[in-house]
MARSELUM-665661 format. One record per residue (C-alpha): residue in three letters; y, z, x. Coordinates in steps of 0.1 Angstrom, whole numbers, plus 2048, in hexadecimal, padded with zeros to 3 digits. Example, Ala and Ser with C-alpha at 12.3 -4.5 7.8 and 13.67 -1.06 7.14 Angstrom:
// MARSELUM-665661
ALA7D384E87B SER7F5847889 
***
This chain:
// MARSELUM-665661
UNK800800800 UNK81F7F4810 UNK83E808807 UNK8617F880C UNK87A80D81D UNK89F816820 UNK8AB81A844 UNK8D3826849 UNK8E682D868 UNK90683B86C UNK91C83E88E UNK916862890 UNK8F386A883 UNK8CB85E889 UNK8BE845872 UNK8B684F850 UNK89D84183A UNK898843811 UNK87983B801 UNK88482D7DD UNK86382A7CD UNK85D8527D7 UNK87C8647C8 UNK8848827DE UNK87286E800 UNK88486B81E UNK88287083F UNK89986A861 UNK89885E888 UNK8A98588A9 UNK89F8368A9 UNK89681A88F UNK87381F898 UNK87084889D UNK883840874 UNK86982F86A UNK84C84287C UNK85A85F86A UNK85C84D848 UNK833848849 UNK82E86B84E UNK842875834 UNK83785B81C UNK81486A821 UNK81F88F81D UNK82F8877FF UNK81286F7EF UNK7FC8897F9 UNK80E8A67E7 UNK80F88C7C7 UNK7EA88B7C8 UNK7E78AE7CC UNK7FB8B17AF UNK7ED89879A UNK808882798 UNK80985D793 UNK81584A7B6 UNK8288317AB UNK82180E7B4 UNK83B8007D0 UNK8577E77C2 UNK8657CC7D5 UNK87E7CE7ED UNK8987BA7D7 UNK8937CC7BD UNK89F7EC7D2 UNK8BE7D27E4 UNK8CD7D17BF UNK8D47FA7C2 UNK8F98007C7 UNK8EE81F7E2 UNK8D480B7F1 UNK8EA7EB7FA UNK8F17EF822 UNK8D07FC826 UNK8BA7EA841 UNK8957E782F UNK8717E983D UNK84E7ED831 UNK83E80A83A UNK815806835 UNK804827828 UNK7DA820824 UNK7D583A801 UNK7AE83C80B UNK7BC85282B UNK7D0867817 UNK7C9887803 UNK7A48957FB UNK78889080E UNK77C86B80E UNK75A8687FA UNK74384B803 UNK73983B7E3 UNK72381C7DC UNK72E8037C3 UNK71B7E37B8 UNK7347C57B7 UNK73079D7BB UNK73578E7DD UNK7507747D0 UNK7667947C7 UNK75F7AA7E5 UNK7677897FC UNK78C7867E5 UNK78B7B07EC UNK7897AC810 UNK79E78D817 UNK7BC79C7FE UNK7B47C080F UNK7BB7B0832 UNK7DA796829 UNK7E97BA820 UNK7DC7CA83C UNK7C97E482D UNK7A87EE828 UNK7907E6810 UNK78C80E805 UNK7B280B808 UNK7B67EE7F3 UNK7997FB7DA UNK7AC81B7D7 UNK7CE8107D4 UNK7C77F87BA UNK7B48147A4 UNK7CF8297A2 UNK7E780F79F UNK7D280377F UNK7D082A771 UNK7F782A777 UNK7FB80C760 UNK7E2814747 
***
């Protein structure tokens, strides 16, 4: 799951960074990269603590949908990547019958996004019980 993020910079300060699709997630750094290191962490902590919770994590929007945000427009963006399957609870190994043709599209889709297929398989399932 790739989150899009907000990265500021003003003379006197480090680089901030806002998380828009994670109200109340941000995180800061000396450099552009130490920003965006720190921005993975926090997304984590704070996905974690919404699981722990039992909260809904909301699917990431695109970034111009974010660009349109008055308080958002001199914001540099990236993409931060966050794998959901390393996040949380214990992982559970589970075995799941499902045809080849639709564990190749899995796989290839899971990889074009860089994530893995227990990633993908478990981003998508919450991202279904979000909408549903």
């Amino acid at each position: 799951m790739k989150f899009p993020v907000a990265v500021f910079k003003d003379p006197k300060s480090d680089f901030g960074v806002i998380v828009p699709d994670l109200p109340g997630c941000f995180s800061a750094g000396d450099s552009f990269e130490n920003a965006i290191e720190n921005a993975k962490e926090a997304i984590e902590c704070h996905i974690e603590g919404m699981l722990k919770d039992e909260e809904t994590i909301p699917s990431p929007k695109k970034i111009d949908v974010h660009q349109k945000s008055p308080k958002l427009k001199n914001a540099v963006w990236a993409m931060v990547e966050i794998d959901l399957s390393d996040l949380s609870d214990k992982a559970k190994r589970v075995n799941i019958t499902i045809s080849e043709r639709i564990l190749v599209a899995i796989d290839k889709f899971a990889k074009k996004q860089g994530e893995t297929r227990s990633g993908f398989l478990a981003r998508a399932a919450l991202e279904f019980i979000a909408n549903h």
